[in-house]
MDAnalysis code that builds the backbone (N, CA, C; Angstrom):
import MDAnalysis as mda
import numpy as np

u = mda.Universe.empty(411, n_residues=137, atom_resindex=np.repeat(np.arange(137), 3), trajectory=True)
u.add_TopologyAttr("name", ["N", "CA", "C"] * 137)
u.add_TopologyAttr("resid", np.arange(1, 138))
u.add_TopologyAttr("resname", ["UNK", "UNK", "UNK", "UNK", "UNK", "UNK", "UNK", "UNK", "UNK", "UNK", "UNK", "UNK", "UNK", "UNK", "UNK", "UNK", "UNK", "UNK", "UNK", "UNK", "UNK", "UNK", "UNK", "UNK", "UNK", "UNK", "UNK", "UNK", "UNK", "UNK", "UNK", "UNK", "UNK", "UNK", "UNK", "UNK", "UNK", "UNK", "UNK", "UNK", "UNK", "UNK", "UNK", "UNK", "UNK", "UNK", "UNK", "UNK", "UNK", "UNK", "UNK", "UNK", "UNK", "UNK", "UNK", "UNK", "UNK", "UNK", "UNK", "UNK", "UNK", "UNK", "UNK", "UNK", "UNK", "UNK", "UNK", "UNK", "UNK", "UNK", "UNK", "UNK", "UNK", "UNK", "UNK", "UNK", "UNK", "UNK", "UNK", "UNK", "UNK", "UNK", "UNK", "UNK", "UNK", "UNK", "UNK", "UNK", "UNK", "UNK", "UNK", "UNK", "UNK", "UNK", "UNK", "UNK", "UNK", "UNK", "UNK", "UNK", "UNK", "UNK", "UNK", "UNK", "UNK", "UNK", "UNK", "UNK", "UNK", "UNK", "UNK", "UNK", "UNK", "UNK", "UNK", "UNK", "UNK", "UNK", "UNK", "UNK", "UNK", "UNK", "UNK", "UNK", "UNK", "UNK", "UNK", "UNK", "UNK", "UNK", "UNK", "UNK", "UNK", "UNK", "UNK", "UNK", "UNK"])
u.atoms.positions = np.array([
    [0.842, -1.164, 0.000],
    [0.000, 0.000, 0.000],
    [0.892, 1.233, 0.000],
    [0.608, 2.356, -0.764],
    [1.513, 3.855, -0.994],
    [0.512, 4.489, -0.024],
    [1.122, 5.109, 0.897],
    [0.568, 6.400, 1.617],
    [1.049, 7.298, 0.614],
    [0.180, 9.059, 0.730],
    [0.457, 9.731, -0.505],
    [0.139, 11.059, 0.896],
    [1.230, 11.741, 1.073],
    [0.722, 12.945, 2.068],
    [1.668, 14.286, 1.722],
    [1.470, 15.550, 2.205],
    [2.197, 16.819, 1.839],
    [3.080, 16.935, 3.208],
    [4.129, 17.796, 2.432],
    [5.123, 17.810, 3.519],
    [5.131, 19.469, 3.121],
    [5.433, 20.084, 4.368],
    [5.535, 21.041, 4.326],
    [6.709, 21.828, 4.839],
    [7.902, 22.365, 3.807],
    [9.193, 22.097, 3.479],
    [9.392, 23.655, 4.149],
    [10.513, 23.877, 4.255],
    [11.181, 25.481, 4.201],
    [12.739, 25.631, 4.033],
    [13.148, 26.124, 3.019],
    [13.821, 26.184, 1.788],
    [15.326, 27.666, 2.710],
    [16.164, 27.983, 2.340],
    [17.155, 28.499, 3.386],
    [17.082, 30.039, 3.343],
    [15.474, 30.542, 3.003],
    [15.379, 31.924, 3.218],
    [14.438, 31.825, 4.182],
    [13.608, 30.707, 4.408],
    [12.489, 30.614, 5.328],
    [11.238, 30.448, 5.150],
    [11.078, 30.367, 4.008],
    [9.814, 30.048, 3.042],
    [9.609, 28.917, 2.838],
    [8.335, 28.432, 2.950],
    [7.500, 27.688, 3.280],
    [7.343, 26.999, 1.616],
    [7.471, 25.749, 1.840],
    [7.061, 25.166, -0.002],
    [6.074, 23.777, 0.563],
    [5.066, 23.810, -0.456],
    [4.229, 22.775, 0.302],
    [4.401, 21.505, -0.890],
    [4.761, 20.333, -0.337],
    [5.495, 18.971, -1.413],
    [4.768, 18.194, -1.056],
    [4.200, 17.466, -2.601],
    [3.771, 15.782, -2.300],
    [4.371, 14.889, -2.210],
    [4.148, 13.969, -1.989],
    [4.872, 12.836, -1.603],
    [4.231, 11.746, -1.474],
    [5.168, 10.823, -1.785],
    [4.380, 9.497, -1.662],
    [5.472, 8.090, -1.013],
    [5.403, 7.756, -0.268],
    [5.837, 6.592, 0.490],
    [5.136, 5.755, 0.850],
    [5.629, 4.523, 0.620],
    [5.877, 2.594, 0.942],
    [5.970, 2.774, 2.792],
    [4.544, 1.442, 3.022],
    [4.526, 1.094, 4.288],
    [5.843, 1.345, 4.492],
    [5.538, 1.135, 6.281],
    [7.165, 1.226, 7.342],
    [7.717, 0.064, 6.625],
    [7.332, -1.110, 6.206],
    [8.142, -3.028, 5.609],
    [7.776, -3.182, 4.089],
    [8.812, -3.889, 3.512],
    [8.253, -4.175, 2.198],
    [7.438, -5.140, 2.355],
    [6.318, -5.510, 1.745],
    [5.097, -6.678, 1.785],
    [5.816, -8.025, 1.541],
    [7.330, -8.140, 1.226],
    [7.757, -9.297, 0.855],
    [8.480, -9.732, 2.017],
    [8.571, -8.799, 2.917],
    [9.138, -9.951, 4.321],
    [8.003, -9.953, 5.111],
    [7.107, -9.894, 5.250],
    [5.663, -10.242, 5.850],
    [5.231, -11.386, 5.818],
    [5.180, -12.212, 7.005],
    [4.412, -13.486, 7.017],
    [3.316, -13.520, 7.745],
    [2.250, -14.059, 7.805],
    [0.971, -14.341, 8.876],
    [0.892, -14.918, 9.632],
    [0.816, -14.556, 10.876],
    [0.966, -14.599, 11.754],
    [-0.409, -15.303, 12.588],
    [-0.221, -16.778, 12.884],
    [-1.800, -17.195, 13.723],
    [-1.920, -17.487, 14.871],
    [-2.673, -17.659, 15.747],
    [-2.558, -17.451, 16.645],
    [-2.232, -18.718, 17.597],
    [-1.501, -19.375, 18.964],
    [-1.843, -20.036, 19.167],
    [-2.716, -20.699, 19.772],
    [-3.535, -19.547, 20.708],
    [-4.158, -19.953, 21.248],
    [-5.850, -19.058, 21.253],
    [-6.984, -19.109, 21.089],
    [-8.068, -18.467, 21.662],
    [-9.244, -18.956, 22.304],
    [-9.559, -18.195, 23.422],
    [-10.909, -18.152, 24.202],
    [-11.554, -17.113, 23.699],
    [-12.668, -17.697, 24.236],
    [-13.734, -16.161, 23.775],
    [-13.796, -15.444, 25.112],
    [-14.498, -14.360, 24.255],
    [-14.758, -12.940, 25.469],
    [-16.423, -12.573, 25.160],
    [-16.635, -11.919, 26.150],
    [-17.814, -11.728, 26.192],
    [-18.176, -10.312, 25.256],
    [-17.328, -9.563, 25.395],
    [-17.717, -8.700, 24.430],
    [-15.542, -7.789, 24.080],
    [-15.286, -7.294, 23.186],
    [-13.937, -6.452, 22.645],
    [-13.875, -7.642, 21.840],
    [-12.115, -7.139, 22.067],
    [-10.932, -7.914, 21.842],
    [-10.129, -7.836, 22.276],
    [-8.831, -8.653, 22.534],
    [-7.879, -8.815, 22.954],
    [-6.757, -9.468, 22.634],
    [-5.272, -9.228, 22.141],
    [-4.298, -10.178, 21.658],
    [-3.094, -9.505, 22.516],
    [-2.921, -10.955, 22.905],
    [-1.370, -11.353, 23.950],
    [-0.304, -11.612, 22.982],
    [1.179, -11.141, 23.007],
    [1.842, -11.168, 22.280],
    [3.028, -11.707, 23.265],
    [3.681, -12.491, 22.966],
    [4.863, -13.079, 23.819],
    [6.093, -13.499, 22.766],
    [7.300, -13.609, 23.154],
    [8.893, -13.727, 22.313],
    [9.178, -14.817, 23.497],
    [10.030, -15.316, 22.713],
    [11.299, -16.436, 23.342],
    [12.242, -15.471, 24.164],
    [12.240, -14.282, 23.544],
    [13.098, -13.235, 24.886],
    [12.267, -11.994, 25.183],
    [12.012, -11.630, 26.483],
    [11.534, -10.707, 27.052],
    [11.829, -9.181, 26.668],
    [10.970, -8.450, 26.514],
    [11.352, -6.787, 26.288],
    [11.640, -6.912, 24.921],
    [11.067, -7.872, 23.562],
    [11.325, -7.226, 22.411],
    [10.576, -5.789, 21.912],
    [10.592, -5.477, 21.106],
    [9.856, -4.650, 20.910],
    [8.626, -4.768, 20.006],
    [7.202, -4.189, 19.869],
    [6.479, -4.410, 19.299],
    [5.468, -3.112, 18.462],
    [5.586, -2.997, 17.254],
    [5.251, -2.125, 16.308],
    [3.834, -2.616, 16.054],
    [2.808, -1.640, 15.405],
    [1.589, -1.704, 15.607],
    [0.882, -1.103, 14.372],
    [0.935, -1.543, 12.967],
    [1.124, -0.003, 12.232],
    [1.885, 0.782, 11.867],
    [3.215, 0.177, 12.285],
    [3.785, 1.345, 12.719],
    [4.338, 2.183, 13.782],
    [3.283, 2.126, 14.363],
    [3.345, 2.712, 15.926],
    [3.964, 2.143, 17.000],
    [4.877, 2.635, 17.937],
    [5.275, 1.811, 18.619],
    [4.179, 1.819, 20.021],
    [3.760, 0.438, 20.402],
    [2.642, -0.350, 21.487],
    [3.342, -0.767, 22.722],
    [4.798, -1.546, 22.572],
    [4.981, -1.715, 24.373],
    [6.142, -2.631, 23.652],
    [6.579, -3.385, 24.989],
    [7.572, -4.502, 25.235],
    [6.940, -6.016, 25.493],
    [7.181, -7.053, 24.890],
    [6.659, -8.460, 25.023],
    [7.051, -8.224, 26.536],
    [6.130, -9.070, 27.091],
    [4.873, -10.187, 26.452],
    [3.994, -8.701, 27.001],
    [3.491, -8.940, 25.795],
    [2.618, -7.415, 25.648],
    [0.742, -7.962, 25.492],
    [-0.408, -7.068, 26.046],
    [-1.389, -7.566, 26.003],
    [-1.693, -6.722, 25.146],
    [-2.574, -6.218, 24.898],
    [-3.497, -5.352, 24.115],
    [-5.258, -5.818, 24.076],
    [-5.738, -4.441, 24.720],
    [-7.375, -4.873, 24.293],
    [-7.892, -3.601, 23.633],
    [-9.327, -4.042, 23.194],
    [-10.657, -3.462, 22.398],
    [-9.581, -2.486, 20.654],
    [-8.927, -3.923, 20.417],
    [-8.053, -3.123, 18.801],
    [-9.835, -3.350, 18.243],
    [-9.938, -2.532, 17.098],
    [-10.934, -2.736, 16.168],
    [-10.330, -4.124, 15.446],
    [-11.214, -4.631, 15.076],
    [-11.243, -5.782, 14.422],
    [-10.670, -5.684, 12.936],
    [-10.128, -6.308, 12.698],
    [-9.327, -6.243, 11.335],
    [-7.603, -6.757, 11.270],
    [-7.603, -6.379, 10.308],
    [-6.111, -6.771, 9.931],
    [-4.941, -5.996, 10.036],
    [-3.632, -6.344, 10.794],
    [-2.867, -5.942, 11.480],
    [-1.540, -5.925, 11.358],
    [-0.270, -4.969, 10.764],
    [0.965, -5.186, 10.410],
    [1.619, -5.118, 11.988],
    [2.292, -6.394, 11.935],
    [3.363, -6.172, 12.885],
    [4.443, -6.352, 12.903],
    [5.580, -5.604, 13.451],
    [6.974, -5.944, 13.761],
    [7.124, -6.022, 15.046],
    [8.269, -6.805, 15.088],
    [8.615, -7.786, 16.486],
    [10.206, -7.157, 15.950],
    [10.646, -6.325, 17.357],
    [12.043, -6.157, 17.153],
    [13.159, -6.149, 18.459],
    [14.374, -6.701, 18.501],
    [14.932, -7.283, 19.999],
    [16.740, -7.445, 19.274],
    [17.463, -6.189, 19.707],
    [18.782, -6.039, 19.198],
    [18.611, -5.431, 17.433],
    [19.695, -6.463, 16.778],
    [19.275, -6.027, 15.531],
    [18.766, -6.890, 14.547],
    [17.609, -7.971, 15.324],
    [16.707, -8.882, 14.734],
    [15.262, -8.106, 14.627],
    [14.819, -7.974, 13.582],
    [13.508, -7.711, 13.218],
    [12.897, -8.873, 12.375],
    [11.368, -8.412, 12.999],
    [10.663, -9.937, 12.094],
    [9.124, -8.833, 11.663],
    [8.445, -9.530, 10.588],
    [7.701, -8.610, 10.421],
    [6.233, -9.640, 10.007],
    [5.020, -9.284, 11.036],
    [3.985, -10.258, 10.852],
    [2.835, -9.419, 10.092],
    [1.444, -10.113, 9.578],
    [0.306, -9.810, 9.747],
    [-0.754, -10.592, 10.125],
    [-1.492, -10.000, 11.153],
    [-2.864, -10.792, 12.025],
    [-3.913, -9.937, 11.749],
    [-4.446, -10.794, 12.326],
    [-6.007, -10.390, 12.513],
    [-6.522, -10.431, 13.144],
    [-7.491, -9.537, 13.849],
    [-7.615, -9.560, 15.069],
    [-9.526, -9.529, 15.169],
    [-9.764, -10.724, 15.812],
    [-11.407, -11.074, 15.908],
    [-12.061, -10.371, 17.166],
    [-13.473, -10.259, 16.962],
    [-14.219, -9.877, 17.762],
    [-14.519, -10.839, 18.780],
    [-14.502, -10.810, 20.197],
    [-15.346, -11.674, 20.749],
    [-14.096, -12.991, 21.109],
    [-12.857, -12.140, 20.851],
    [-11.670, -13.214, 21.008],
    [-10.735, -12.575, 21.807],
    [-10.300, -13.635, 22.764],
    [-8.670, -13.315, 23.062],
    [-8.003, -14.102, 22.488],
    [-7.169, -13.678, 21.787],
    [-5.820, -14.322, 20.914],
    [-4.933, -14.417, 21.487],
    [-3.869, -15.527, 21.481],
    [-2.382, -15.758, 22.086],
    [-1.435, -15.869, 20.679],
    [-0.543, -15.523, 21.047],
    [0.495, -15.245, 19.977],
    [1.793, -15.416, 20.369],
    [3.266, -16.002, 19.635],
    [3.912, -16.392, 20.188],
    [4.764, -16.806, 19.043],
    [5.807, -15.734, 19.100],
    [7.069, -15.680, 18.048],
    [8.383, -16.772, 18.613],
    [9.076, -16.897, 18.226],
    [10.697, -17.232, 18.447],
    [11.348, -16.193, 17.505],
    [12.032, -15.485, 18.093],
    [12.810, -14.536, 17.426],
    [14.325, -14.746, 17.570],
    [14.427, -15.545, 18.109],
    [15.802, -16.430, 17.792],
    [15.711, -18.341, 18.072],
    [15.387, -18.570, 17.134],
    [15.311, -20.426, 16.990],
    [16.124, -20.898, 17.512],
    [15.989, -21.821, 18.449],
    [17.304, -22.339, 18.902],
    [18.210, -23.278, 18.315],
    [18.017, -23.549, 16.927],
    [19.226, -23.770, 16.184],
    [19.886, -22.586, 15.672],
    [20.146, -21.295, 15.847],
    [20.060, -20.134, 15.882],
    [20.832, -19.984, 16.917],
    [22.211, -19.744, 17.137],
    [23.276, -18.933, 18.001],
    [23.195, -17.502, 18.290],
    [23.017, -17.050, 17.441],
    [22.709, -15.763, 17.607],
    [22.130, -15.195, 19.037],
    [22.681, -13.927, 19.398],
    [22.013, -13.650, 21.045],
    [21.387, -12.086, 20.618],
    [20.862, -11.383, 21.089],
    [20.491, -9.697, 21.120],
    [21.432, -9.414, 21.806],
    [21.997, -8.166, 21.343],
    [22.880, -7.466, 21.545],
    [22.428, -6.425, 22.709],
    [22.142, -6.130, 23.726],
    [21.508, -5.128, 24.717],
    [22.373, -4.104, 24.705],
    [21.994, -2.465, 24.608],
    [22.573, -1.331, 24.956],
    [23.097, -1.263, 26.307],
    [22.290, -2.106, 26.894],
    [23.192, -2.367, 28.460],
    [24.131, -3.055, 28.747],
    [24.844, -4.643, 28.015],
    [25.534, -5.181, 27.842],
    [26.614, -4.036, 27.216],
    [26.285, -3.774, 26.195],
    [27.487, -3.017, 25.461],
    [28.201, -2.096, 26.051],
    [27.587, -1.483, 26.951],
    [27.891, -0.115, 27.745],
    [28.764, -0.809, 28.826],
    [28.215, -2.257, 29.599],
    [29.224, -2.366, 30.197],
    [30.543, -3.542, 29.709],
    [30.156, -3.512, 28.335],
    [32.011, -4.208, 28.052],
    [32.712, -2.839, 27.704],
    [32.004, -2.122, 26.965],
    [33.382, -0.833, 27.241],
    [33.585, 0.104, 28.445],
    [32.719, 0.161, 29.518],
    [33.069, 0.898, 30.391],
    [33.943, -0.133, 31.866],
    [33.593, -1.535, 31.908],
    [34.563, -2.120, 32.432],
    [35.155, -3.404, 32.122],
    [35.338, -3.308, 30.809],
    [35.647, -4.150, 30.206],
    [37.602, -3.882, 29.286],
    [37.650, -5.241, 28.950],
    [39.023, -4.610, 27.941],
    [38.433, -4.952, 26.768],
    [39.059, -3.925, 25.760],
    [38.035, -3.938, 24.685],
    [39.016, -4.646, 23.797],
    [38.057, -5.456, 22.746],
    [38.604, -6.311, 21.988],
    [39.263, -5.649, 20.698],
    [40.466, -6.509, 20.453],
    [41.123, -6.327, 19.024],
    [40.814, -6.611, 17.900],
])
């Protein structure tokens, strides 16, 4: 899908130029997979979808928007269909769901497989191998 919106520019005397534009979702549609759920109960009336990672505090995009840190709940989304990214170091994954009426949904990524070595890199780890650490060659 192209979003198509005006930007409203100012040029190095201070004047104002008003520009169209047109930009591609936050993901290209070709790393998008669908995303189902594993688990649902019903509700008596909303909605609701639980989102959980194999590691805690990934991050979770909404649209776009950033929504919270796994294992993240969310209630009363409107019903419909839903871009998400799941992001934790410098692994991103990028889903789409759907989200039912009259449901709580469970959901439940691996964002690192455990045939998969790979670890997330934390801004907090890093900070402390160079501040008391010897730094590598």
């Amino acid at each position: 899908m192209i979003l198509a919106f005006q930007l409203l520019l100012f040029n190095a005397t201070g004047e104002s130029q008003l520009k169209s534009t047109a930009t591609q979702d936050y993901f290209s549609p070709s790393q998008i997979e669908k995303l189902l759920p594993d688990s649902t109960s019903d509700l008596s009336d909303g909605t609701q979808i639980v989102i959980r990672t194999d590691r805690k505090k990934a991050k979770v995009y909404i649209n776009g928007e950033f929504s919270g840190l796994t294992p993240l709940t969310i209630k009363n989304l409107i019903e419909g269909t839903y871009n998400i990214k799941l992001a934790l170091g410098e692994t991103e994954k990028f889903y789409e769901l759907e989200v039912k009426k009259n449901l709580k949904q469970n959901f439940y990524v691996e964002l690192f497989p455990k045939n998969n070595n790979a670890t997330p890199q934390s801004d907090k780890t890093t900070k402390y191998k160079i501040q008391h650490g010897p730094l590598a060659e």
